[in-house]
N, CA, C and O of each residue as an XYZ file, in Angstrom:
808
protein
N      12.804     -0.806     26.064
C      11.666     -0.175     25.393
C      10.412     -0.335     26.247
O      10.208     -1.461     26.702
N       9.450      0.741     26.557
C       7.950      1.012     26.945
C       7.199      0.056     26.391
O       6.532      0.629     25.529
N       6.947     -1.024     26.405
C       6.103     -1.581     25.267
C       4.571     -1.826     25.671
O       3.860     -2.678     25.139
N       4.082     -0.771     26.905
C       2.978     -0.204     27.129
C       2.081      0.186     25.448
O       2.844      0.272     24.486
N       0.831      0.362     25.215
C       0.267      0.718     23.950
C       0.110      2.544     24.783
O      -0.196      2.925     25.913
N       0.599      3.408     23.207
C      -0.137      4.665     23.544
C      -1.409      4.418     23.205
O      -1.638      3.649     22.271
N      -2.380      4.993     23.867
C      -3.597      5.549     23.586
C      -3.804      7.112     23.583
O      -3.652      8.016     24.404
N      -4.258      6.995     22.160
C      -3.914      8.694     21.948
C      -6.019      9.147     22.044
O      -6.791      8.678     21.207
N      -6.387      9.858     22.927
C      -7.186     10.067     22.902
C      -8.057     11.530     22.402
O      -7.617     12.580     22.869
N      -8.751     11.577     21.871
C      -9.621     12.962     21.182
C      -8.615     12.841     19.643
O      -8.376     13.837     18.960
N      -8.357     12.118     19.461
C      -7.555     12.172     17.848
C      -8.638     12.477     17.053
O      -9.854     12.301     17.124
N      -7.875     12.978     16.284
C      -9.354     13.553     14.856
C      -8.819     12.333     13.948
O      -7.641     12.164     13.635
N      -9.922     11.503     13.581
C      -9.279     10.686     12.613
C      -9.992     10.798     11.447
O     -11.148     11.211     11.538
N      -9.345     10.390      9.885
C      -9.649     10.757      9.287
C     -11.306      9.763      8.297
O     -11.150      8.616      7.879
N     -12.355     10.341      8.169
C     -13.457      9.645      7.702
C     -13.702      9.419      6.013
O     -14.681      9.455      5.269
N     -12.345      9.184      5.867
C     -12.735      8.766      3.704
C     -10.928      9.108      3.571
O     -10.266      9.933      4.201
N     -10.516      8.182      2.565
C      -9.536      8.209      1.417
C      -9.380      9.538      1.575
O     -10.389     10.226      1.418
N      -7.994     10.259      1.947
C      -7.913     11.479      0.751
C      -6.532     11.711      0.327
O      -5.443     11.189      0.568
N      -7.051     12.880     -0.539
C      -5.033     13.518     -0.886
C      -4.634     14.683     -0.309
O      -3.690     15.344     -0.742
N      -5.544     15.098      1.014
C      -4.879     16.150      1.849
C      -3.688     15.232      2.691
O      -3.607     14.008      2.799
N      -3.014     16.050      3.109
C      -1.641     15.735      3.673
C      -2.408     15.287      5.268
O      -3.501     15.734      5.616
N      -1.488     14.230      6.184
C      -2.418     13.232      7.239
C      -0.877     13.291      8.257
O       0.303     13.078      7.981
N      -1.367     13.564      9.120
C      -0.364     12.743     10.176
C      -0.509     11.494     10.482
O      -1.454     10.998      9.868
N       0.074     10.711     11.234
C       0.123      9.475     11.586
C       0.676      9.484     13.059
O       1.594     10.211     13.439
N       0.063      8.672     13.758
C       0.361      8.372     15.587
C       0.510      6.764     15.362
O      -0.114      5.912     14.728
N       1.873      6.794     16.367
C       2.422      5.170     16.473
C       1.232      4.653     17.929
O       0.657      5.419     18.702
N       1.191      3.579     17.908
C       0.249      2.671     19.461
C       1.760      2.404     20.231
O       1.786      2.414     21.462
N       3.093      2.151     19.400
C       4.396      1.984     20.361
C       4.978      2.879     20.648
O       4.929      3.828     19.866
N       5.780      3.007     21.857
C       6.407      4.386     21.627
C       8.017      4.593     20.544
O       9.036      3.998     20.897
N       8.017      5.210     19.663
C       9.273      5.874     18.811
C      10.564      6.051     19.656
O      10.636      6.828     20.608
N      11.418      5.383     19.287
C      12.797      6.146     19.459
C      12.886      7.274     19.856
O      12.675      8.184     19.054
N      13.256      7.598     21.334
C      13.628      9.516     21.494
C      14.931     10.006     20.442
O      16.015      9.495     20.161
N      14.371     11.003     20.113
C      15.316     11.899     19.223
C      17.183     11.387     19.893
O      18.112     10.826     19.312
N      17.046     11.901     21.268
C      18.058     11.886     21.846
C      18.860     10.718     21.943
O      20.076     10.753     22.128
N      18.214      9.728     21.826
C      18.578      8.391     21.888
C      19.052      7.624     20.429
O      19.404      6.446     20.366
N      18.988      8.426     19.450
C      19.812      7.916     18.419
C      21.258      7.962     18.124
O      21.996      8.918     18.362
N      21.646      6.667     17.501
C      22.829      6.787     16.838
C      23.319      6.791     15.707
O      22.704      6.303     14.759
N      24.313      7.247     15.599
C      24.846      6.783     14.262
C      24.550      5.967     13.426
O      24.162      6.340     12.319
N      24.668      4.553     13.775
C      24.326      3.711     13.108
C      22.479      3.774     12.514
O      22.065      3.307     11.453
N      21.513      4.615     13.765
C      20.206      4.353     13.770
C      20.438      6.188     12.035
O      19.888      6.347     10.946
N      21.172      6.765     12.577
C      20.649      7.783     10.927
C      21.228      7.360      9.869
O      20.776      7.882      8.850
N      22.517      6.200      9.615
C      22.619      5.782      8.479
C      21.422      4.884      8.210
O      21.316      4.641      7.008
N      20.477      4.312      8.978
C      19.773      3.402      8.833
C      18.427      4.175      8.325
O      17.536      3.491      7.822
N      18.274      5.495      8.440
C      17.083      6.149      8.405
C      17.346      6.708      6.964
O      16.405      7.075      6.260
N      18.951      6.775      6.447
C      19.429      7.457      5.060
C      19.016      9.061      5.027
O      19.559      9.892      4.298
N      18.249      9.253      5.698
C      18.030     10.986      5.502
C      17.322     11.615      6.682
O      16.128     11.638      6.981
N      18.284     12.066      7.206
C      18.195     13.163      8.644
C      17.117     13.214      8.688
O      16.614     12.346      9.402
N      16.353     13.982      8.152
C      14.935     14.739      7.904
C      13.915     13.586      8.385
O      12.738     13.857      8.625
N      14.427     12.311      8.507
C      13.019     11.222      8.843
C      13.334     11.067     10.524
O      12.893     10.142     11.205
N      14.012     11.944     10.927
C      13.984     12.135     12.135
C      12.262     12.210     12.769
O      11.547     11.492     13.469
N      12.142     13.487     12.073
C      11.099     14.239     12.288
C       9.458     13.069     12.492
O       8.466     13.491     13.086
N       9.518     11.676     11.885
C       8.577     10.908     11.677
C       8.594     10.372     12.832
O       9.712     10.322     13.347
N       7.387      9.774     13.668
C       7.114      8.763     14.550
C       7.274      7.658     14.071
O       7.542      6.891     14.996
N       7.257      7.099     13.040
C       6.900      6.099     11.914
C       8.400      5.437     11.819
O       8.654      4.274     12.134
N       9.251      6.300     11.374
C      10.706      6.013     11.015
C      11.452      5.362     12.634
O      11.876      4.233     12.881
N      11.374      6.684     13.581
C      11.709      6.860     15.099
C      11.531      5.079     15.600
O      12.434      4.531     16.232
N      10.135      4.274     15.170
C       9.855      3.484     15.608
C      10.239      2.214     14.625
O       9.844      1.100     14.967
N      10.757      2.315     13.798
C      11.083      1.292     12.815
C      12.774      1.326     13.317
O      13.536      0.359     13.282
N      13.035      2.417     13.683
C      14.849      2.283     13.827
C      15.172      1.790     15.027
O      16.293      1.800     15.536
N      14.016      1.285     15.552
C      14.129      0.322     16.614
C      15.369     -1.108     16.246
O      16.191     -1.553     17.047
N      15.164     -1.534     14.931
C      15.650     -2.628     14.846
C      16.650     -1.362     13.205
O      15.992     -0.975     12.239
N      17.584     -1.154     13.308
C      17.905     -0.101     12.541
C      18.796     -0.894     11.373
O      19.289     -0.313     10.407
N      18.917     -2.361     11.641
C      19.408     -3.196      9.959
C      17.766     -3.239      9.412
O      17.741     -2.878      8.235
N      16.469     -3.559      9.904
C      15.997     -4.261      9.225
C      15.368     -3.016      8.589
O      14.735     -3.120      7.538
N      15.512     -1.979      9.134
C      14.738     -0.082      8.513
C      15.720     -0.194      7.058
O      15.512     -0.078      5.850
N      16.887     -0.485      7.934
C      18.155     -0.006      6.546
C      17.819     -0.822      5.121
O      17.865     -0.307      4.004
N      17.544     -1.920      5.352
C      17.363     -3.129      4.100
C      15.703     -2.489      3.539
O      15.387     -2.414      2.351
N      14.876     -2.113      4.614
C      13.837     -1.875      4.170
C      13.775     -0.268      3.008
O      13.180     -0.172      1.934
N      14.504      0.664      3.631
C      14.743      2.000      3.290
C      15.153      1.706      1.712
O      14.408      2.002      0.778
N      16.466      1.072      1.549
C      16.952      0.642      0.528
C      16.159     -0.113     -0.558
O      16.420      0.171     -1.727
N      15.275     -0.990     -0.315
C      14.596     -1.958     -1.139
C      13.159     -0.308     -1.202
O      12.249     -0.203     -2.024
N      13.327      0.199     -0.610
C      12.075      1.435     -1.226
C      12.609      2.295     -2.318
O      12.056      2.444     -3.407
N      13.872      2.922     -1.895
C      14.333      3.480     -2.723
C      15.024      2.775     -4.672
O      15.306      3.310     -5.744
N      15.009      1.837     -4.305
C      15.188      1.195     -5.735
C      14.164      1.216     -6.151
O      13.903      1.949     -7.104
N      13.232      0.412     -5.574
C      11.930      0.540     -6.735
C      11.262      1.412     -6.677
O      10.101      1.160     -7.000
N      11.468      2.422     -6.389
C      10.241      3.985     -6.583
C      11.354      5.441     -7.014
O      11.007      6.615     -7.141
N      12.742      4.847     -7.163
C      13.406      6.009     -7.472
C      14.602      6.123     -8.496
O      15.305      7.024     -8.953
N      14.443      4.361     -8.662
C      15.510      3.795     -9.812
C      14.552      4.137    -11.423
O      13.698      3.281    -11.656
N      14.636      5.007    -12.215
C      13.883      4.991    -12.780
C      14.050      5.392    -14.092
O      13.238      5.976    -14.811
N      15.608      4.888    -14.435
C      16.283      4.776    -15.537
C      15.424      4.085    -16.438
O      15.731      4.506    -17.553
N      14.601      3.329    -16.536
C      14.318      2.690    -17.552
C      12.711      1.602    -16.724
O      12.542      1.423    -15.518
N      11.848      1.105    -17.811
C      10.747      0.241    -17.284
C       9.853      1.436    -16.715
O      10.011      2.536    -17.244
N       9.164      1.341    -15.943
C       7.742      1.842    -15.298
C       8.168      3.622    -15.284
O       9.111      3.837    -14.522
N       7.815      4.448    -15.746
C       7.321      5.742    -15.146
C       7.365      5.868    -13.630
O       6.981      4.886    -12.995
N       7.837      7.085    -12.873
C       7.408      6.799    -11.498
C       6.219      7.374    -11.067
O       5.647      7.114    -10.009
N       5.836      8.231    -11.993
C       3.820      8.467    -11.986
C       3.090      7.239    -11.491
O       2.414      7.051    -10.479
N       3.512      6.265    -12.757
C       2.991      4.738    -12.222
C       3.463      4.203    -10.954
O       2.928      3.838     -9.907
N       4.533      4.274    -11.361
C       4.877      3.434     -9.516
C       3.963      4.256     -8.401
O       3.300      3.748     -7.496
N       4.060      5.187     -8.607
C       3.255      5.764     -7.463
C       1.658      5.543     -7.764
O       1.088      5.046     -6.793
N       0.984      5.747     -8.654
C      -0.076      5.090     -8.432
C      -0.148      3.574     -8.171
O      -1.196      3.189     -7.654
N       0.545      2.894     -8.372
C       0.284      1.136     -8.220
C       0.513      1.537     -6.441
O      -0.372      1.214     -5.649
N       1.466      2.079     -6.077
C       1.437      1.842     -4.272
C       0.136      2.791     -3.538
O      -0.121      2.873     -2.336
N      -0.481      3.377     -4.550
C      -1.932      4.338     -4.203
C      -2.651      3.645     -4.156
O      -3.537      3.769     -3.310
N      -2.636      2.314     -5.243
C      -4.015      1.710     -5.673
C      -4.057      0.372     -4.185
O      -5.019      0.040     -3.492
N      -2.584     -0.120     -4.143
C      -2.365     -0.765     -3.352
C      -2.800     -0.531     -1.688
O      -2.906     -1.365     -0.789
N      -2.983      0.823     -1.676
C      -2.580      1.547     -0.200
C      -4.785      1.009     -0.592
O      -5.794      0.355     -0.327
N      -4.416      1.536     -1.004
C      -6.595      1.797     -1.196
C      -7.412      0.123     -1.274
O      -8.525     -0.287     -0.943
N      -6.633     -0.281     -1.669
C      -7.149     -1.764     -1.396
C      -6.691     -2.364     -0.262
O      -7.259     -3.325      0.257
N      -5.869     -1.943      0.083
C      -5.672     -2.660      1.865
C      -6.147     -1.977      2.716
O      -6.064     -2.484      3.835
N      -6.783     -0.694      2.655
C      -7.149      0.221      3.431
C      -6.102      0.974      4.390
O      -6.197      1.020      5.616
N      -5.534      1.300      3.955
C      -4.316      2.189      4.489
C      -4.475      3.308      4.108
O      -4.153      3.551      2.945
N      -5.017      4.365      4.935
C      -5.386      5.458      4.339
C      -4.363      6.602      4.477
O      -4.550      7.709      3.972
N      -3.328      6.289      5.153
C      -2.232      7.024      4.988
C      -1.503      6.897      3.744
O      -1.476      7.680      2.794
N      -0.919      5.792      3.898
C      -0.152      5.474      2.881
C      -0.606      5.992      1.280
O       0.018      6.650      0.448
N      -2.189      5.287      1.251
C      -2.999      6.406     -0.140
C      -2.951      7.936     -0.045
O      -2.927      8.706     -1.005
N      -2.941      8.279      1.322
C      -2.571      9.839      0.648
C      -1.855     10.094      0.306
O      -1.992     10.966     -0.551
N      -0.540      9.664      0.577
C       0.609     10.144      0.021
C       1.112      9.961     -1.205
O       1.677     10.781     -1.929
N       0.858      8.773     -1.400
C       1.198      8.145     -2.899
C      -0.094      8.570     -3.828
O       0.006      8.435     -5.048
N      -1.119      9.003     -3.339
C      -2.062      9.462     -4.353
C      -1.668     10.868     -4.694
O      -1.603     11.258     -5.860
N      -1.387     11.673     -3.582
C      -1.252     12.879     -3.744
C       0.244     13.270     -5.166
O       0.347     14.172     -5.997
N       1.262     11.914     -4.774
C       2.386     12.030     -5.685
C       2.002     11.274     -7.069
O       2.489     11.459     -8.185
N       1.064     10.439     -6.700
C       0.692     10.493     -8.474
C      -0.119     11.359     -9.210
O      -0.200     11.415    -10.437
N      -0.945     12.294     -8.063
C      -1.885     13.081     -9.010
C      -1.178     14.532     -9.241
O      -1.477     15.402    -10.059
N       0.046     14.510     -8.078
C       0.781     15.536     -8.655
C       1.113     15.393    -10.033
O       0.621     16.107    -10.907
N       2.176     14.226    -10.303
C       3.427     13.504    -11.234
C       2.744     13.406    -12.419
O       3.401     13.438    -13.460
N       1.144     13.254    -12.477
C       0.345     13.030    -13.661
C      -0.500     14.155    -14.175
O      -0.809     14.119    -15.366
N      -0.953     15.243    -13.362
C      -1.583     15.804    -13.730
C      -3.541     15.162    -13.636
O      -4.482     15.924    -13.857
N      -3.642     14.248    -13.411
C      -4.950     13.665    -13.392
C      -5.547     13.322    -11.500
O      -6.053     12.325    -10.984
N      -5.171     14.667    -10.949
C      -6.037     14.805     -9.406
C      -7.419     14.193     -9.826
O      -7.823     13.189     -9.238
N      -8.018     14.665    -10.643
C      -9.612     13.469    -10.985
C      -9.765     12.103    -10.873
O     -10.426     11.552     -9.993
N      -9.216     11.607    -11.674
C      -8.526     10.264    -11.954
C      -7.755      9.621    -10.368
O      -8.019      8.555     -9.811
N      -6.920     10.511    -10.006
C      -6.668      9.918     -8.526
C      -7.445      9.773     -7.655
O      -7.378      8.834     -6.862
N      -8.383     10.720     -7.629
C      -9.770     11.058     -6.700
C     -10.237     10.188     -6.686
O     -10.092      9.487     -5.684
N     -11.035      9.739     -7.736
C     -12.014      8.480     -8.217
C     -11.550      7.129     -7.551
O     -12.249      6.513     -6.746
N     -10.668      6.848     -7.847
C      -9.653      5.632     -7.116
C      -9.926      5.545     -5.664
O     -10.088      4.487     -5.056
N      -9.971      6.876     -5.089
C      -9.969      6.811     -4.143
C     -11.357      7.167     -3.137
O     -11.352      7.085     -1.909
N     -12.173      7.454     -3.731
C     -13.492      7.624     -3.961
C     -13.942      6.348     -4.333
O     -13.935      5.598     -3.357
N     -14.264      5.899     -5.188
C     -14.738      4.527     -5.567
C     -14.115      3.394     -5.485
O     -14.805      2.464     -5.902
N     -12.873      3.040     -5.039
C     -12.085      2.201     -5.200
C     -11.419      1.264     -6.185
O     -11.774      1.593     -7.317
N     -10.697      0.358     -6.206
C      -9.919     -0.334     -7.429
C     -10.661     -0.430     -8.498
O     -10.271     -0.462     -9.665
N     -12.276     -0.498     -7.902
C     -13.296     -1.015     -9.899
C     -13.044      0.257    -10.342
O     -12.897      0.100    -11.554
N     -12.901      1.452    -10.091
C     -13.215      2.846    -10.474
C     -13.259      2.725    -11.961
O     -12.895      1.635    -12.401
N     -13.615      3.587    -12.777
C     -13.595      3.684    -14.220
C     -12.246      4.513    -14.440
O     -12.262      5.719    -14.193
N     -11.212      3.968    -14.845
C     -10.101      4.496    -16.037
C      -9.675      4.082    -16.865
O     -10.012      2.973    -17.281
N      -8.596      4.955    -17.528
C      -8.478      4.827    -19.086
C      -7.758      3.061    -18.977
O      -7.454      2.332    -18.033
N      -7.715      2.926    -20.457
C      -7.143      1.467    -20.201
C      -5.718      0.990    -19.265
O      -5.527     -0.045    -18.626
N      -4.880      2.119    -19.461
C      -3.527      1.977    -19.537
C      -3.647      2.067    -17.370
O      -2.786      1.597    -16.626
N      -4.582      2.589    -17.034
C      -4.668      3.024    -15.819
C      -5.119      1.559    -15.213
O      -4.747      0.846    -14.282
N      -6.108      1.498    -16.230
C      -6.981      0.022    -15.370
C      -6.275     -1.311    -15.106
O      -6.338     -2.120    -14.181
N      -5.404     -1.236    -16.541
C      -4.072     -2.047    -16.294
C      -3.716     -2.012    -14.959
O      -4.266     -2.524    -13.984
N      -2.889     -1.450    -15.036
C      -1.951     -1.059    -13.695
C      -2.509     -0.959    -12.463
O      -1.795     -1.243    -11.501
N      -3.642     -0.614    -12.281
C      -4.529     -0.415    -10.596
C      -5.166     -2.013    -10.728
O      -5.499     -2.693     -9.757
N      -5.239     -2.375    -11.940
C      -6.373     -4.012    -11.272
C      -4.706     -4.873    -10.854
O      -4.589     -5.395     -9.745
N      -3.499     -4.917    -11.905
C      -2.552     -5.224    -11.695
C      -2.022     -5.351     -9.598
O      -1.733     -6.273     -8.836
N      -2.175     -3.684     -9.472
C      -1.495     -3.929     -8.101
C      -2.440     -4.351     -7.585
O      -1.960     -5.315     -6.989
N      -3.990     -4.338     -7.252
C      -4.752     -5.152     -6.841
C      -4.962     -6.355     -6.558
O      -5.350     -6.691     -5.439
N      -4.708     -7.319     -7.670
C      -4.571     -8.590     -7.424
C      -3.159     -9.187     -6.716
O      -3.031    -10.265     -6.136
N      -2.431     -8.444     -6.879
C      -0.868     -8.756     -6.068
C      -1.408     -8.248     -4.916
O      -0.775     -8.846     -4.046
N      -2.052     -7.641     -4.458
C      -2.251     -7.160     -2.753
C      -2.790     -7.580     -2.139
O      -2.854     -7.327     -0.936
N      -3.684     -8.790     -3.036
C      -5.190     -9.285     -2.077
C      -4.662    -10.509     -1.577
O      -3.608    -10.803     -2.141
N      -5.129    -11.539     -0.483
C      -4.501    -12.553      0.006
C      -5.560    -13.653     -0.081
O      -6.647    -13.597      0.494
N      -5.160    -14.615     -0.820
C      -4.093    -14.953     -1.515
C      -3.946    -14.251     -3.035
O      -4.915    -14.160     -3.788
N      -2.392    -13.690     -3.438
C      -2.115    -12.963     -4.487
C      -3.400    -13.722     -5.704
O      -3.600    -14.898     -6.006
N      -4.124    -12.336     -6.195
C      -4.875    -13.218     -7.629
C      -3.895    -13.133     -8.756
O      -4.079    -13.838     -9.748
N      -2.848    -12.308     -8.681
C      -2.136    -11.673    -10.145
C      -1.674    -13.392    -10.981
O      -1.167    -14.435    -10.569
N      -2.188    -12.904    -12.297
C      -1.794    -13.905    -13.040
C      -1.573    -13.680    -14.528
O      -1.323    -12.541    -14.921
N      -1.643    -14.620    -15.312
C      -1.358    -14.111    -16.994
C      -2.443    -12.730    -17.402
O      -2.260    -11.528    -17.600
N      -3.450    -13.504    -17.398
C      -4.373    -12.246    -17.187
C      -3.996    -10.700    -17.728
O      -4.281    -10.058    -18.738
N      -3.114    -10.417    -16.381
C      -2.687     -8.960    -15.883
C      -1.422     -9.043    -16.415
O      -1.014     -7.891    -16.560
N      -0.852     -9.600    -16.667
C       0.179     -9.647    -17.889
C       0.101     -9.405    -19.464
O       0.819     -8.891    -20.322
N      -0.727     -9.827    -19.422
C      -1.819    -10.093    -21.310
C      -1.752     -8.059    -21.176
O      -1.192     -7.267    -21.934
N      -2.552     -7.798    -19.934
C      -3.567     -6.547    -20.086
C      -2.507     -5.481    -19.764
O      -2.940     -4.350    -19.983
N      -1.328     -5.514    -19.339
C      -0.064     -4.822    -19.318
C       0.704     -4.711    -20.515
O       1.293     -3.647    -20.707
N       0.799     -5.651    -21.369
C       1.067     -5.888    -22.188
C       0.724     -4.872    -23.462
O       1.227     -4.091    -24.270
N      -0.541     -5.494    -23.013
C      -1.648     -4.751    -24.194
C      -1.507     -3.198    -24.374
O      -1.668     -2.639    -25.459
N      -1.243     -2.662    -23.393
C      -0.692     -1.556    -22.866
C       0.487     -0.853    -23.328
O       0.669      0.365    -23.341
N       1.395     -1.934    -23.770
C       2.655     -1.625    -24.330
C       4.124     -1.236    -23.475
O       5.132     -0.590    -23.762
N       3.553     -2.162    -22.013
C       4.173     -2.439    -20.956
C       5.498     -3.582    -21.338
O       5.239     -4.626    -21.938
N       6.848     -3.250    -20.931
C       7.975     -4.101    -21.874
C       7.584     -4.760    -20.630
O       6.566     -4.682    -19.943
N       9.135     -5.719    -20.479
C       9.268     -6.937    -19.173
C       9.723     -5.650    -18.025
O       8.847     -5.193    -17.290
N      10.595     -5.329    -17.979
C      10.832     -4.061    -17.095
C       9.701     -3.379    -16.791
O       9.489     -3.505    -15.585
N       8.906     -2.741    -17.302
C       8.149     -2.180    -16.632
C       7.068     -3.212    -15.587
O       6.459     -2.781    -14.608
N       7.032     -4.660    -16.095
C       5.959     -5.416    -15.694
C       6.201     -5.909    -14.180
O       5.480     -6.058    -13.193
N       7.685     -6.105    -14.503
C       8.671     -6.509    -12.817
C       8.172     -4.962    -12.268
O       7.466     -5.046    -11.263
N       8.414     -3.564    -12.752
C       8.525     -2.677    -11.576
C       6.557     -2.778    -10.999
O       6.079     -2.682     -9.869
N       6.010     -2.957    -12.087
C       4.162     -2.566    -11.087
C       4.477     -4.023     -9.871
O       4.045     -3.949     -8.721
N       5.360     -5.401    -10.422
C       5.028     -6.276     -9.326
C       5.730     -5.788     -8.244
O       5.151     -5.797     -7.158
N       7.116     -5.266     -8.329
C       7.830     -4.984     -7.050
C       7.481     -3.795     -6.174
O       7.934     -3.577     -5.051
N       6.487     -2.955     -6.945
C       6.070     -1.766     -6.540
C       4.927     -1.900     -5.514
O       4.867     -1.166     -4.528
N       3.795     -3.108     -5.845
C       2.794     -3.607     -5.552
C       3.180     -4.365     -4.371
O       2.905     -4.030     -3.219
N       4.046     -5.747     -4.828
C       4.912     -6.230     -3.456
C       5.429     -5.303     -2.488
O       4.974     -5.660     -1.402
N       6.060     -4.422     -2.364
C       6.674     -4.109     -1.559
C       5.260     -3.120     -0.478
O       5.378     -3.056      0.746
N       4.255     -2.572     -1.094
C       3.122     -1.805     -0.675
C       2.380     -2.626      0.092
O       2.105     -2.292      1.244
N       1.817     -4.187     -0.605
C       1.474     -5.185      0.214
C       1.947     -5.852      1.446
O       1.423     -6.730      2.130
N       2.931     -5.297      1.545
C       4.319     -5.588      2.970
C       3.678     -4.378      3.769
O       2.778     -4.481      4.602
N       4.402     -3.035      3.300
C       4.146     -2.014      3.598
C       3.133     -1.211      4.978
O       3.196     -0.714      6.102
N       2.380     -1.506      4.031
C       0.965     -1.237      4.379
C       0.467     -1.803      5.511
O       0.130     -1.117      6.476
N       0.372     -3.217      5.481
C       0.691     -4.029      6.809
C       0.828     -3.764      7.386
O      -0.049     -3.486      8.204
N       2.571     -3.493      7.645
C       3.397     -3.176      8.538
C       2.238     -1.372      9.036
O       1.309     -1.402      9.843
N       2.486     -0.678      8.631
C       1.809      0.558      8.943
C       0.247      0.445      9.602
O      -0.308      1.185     10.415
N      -0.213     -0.720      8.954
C      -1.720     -0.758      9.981
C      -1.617     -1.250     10.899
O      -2.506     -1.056     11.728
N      -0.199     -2.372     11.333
C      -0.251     -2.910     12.393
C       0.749     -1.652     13.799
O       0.892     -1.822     15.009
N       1.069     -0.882     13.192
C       1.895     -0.080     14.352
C       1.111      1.616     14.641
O       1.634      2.454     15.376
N       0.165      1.776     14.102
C      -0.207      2.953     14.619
C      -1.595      3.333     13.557
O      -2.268      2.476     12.986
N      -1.721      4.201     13.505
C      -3.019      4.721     12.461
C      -2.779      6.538     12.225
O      -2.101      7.256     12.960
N      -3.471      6.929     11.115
C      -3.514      8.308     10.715
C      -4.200      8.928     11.333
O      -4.870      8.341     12.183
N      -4.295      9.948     11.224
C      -5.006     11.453     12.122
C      -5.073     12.779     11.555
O      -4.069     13.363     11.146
N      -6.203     13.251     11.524
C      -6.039     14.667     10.291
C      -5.486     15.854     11.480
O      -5.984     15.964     12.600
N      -4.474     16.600     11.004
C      -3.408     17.395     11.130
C      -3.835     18.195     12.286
O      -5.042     18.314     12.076
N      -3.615     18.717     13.207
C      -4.225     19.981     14.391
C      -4.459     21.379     13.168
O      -3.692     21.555     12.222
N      -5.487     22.120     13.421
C      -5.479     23.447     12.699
C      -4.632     24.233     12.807
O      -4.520     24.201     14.032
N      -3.472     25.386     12.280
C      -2.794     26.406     12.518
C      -1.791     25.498     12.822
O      -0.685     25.898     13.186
């Protein structure tokens, strides 16, 4: 592996939170297309993440993508029962916005303000950040992934009481923590390997 840093220069980067759609540029260089295997697209689970710099460069080590891929897809797609995935996706929005990951918030904002119908409500979040003003059931859940994201974790009874209050069972309370955990990893990982960039025109 190159383990030279790209420097991507004249990048348009992006200046505020949003829910327009963002590219992302790795600082390492990605896996060539050509250079994958088998083992690296069972590890990616879906062809189509070919197409990512993001993925390309995580299938570098293609068990630890695979365990990672897998532990995403349970908690944001298992959704038989406990949390809404409206919610899950806002808790990894609210999460993305408090670590400052402004990729990661677009995407997951954009899929909760789809999934909910409340683009306002997502806006604001992302506009004003975690204090923002929402309804109770919202404030729950965004101060919730908040305090699980900040270091050292604040989450405590507290945010349990106020989940609760909510009419949040035990299932749903595990999915905002594992949803939140796994974003607080996440996110990390994504600020430490590259940064976003708003899209070329046409």
């Amino acid at each position: 592996m190159n383990a030279a840093v790209i420097e991507h220069r004249g990048l348009r980067r992006p200046d505020a939170f949003t829910q327009a759609q963002l590219d992302w540029v790795p600082w390492l260089r990605p896996k060539a297309t050509g250079d994958l295997t088998e083992d690296d697209y069972a590890a990616l689970t879906d062809r189509s993440r070919v197409a990512s710099p993001y993925f390309r460069l995580l299938v570098r080590d293609p068990v630890v993508l695979g365990a990672r891929t897998r532990a995403d897809n349970d908690i944001f797609y298992n959704v038989n029962a406990g949390l809404p995935r409206t919610e899950r996706e806002l808790v990894a929005a609210a999460a993305s916005r408090s670590n400052g990951c402004v990729y990661c918030a677009s995407v997951h904002s954009r899929l909760a303000a789809r999934l909910s119908d409340r683009r306002q409500d997502v806006q604001r979040l992302l506009d004003e950040g975690i204090g923002a003003a929402q309804d109770p059931r919202w404030t729950a859940v965004v101060d919730a992934a908040a305090a699980l994201t900040a270091t050292p974790p604040r989450f405590g009874p507290v945010h349990v009481s106020a989940l609760r209050a909510q009419g949040f069972d035990d299932q749903a309370i595990v999915d905002v923590v594992q949803s939140a955990a796994f974003f607080a990893w996440a996110n990390r990982l994504m600020l430490s390997l590259g940064e976003p960039a708003v899209p070329e025109a046409g």
